[in-house]
C-alpha positions as CSV (number, residue, x, y, z in Angstrom):
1,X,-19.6,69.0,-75.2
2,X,-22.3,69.9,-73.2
3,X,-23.5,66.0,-72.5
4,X,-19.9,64.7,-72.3
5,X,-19.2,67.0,-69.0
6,X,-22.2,65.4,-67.3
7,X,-21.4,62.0,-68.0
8,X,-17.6,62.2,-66.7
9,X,-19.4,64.0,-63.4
10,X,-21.9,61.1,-63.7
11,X,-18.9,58.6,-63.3
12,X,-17.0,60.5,-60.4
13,X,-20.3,60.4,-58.3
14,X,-21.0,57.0,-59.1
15,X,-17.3,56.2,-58.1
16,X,-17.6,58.2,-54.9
17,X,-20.6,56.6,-53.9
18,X,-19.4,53.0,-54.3
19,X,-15.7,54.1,-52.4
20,X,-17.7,55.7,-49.0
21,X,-19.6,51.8,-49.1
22,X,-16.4,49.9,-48.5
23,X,-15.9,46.8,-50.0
24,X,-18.5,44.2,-49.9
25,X,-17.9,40.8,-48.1
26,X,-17.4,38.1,-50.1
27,X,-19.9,35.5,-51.2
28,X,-19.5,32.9,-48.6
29,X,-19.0,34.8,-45.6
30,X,-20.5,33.5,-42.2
31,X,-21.0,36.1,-39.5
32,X,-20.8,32.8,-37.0
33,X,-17.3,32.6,-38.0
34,X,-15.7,35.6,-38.1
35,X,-12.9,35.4,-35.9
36,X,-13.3,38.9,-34.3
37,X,-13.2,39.1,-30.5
38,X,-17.0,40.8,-30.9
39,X,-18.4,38.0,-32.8
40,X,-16.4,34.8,-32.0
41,X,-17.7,33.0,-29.0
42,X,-15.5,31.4,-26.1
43,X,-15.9,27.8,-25.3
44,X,-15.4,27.2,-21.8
45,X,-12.3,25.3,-20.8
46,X,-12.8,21.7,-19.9
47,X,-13.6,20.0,-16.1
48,X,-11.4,17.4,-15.2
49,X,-12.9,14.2,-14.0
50,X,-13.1,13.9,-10.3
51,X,-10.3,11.1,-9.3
52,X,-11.9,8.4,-8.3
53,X,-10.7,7.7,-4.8
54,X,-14.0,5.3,-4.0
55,X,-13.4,2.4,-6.1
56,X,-9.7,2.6,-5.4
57,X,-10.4,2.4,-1.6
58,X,-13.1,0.0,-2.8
59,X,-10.3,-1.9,-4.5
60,X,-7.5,-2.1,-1.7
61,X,-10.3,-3.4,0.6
62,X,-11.0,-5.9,-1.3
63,X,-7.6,-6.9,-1.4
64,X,-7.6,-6.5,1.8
65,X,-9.8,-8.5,2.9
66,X,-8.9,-11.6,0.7
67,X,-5.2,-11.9,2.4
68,X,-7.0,-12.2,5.4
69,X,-9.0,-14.5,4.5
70,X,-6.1,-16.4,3.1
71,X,-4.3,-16.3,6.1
72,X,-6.9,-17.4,8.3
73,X,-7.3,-20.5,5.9
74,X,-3.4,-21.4,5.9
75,X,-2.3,-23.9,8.0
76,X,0.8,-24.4,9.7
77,X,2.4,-28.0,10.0
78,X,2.5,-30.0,12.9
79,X,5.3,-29.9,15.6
80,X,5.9,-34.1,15.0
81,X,6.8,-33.3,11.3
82,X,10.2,-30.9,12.7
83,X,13.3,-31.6,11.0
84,X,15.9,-28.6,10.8
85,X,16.6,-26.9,7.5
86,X,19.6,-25.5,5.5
87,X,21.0,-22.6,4.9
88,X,19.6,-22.9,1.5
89,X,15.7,-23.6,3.0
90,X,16.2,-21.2,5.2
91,X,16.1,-18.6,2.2
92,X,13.2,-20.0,0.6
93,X,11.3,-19.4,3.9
94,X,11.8,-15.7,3.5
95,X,11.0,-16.0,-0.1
96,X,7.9,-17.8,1.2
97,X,7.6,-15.2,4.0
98,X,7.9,-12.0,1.6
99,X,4.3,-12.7,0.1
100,X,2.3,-14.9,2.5
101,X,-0.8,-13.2,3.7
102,X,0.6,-12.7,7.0
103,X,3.1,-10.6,6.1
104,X,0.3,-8.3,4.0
105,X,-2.6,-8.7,7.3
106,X,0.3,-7.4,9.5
107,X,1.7,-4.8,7.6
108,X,-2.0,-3.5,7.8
109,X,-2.1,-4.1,11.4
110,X,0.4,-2.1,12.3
111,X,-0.2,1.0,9.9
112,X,-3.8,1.1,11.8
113,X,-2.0,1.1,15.2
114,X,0.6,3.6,14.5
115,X,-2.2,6.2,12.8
116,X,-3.9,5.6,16.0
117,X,-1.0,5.8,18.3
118,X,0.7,8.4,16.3
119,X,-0.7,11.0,13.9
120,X,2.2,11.9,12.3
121,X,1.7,15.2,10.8
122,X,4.6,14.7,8.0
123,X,2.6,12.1,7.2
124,X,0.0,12.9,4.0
125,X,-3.7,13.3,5.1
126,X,-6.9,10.9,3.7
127,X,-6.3,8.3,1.8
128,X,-3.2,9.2,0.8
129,X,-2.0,9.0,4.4
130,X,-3.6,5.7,5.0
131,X,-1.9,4.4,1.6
132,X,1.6,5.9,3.0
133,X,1.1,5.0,6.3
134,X,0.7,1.1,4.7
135,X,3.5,1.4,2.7
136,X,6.1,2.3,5.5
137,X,4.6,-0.9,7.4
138,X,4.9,-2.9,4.7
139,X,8.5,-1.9,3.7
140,X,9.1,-2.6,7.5
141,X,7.3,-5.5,7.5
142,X,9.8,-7.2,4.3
143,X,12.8,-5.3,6.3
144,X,11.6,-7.9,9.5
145,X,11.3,-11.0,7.3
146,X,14.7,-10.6,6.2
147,X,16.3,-10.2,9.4
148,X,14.0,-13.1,11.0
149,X,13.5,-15.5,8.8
150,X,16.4,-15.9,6.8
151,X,19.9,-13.8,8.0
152,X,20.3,-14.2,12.1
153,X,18.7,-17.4,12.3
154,X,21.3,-18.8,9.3
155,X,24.4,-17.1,11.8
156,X,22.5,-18.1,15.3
157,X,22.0,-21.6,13.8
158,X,17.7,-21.7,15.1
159,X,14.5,-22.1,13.2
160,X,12.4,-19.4,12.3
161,X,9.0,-21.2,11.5
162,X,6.2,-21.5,13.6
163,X,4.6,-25.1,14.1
164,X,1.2,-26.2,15.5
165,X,0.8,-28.6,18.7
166,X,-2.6,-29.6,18.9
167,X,-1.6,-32.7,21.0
168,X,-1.5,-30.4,24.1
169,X,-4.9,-30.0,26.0
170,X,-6.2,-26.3,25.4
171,X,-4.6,-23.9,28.1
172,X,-0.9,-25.5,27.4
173,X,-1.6,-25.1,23.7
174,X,-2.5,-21.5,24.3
175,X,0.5,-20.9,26.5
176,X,2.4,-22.6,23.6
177,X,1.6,-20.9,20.7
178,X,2.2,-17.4,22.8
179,X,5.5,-18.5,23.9
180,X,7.0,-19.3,20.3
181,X,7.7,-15.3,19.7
182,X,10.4,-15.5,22.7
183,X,11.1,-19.7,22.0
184,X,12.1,-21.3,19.3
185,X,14.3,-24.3,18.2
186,X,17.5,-24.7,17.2
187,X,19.1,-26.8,14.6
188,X,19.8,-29.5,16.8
189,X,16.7,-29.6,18.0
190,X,16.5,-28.0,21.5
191,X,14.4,-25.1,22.6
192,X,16.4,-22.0,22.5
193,X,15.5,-18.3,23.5
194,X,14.4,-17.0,20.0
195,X,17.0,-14.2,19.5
196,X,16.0,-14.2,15.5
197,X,12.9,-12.6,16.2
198,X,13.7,-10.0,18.8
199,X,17.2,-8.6,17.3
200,X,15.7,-8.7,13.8
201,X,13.0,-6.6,14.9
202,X,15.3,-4.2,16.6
203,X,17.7,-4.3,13.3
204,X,14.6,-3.5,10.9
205,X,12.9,-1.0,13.4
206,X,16.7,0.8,13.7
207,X,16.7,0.8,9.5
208,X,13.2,2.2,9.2
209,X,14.8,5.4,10.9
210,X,15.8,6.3,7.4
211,X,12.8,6.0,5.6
212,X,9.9,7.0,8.1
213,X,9.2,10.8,8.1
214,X,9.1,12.1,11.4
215,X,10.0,8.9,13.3
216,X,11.6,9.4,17.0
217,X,15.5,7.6,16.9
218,X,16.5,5.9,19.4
219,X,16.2,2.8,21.7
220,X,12.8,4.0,23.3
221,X,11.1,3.7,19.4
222,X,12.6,0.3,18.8
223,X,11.4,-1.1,22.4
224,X,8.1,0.1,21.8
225,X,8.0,-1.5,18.1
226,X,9.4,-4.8,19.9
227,X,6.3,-4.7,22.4
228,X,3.9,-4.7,19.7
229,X,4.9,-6.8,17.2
230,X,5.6,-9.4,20.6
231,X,2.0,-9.0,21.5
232,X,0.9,-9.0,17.5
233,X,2.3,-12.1,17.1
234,X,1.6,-13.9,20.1
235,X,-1.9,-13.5,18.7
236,X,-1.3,-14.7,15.2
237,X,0.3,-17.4,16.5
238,X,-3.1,-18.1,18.7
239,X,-4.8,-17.8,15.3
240,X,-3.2,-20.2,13.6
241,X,-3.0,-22.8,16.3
242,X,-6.9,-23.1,16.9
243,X,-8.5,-21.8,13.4
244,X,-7.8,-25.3,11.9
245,X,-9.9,-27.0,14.2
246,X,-12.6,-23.8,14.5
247,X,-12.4,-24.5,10.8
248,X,-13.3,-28.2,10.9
249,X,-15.9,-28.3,13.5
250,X,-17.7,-24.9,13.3
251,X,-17.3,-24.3,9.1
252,X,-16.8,-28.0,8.5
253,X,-14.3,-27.4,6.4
């Protein structure tokens, strides 16, 4: 009776004991994974990249540069070889005109002017703002074409191409090619005050009031626009008059 008494007491310690040591972890258990705050470890959260604003910068001068170069190589056809066009040819000259480098190389022109003249402060800042500022221009630029080149010179019956003299000795060639932003022909063949250029530059520089953040309205902002692009032009036109023949003796191309 005796010996039965100590092993039930025997059984109760032995139960005891194994109850205050808790339940043992199970065979496979990794302390590296335990998902408990004190033993899991936090992986820091991922950088982004840097954007990489260099090689687009790199990219658009490179672009860049080839429309000028592609506009410095285009030559414009002589003044002998006039004849007047259609309504019909007129529209494929602004086609023509919508993506010709010249449209592209003035665009760029005039969005380095007007961050120079103007610092616009609605206007984003870096590259941004030089990508905006581009982008405005060359909206304004298309507006132009297809007021100049294609609608008022269809109603005012004139030509809105540009053509080379190089019969003329140098100075009156010079004087020539300046002159063709305020003279140009009409369809029957006289020389005619070139209205197409200076009231389609008004018309698009009064429609870019809607889009251009920040712009001054009014006749003093179109007058101003109308000076530059008068002066811009007048030296494109110089360029494309004499870079044939710089092209042919100095390049020999």
């Amino acid at each position: 009776m005796r010996l039965l008494l100590y092993f039930v007491l025997w059984l109760l310690l032995a139960a005891g004991t194994a109850a205050a040591q808790g339940t043992p972890p199970p065979v496979d258990f990794d302390p590296a994974k335990d998902p408990s705050p004190q033993v899991q470890q936090s992986t820091p959260p991922p950088v982004p990249s840097p954007t990489p604003d260099r090689n687009v910068r790199r990219m658009v001068e490179t672009e860049v540069k080839k429309e000028v170069e592609k506009a410095l190589d285009q030559s414009y056809p002589a003044i002998d070889t006039w004849h007047p066009l259609t309504a019909g040819q007129k529209f494929h000259v602004f086609l023509w005109s919508t993506y010709r480098p010249r449209t592209f190389a003035g665009a760029a022109v005039d969005a380095a002017f007007d961050k120079i003249q103007n610092d616009n402060a609605q206007y984003e800042t870096g590259f941004r703002g030089v990508c905006q500022h581009y982008g405005i221009e060359l909206a304004t630029s298309e507006t132009n074409v297809f007021f100049e080149r294609f609608l008022i010179p269809t109603a005012l019956k004139q030509d809105p191409r540009y053509f080379r003299n190089p019969n003329l000795p140098f100075m009156k060639r010079a004087f020539y090619s300046m002159s063709r932003v305020v003279v140009t022909r009409s369809d029957s063949g006289h020389q005619t005050f070139n209205a197409s250029y200076v009231l389609g530059g008004a018309a698009s520089q009064a429609l870019s009031d809607l889009y251009v953040p920040g712009q001054r309205q009014g006749m003093y902002p179109i007058a101003d626009r109308l000076t530059f692009n008068l002066a811009r032009d007048a030296g494109f036109n110089l360029l494309h008059e004499f870079w044939p023949d710089v092209r042919r003796k100095v390049f020999h191309r």
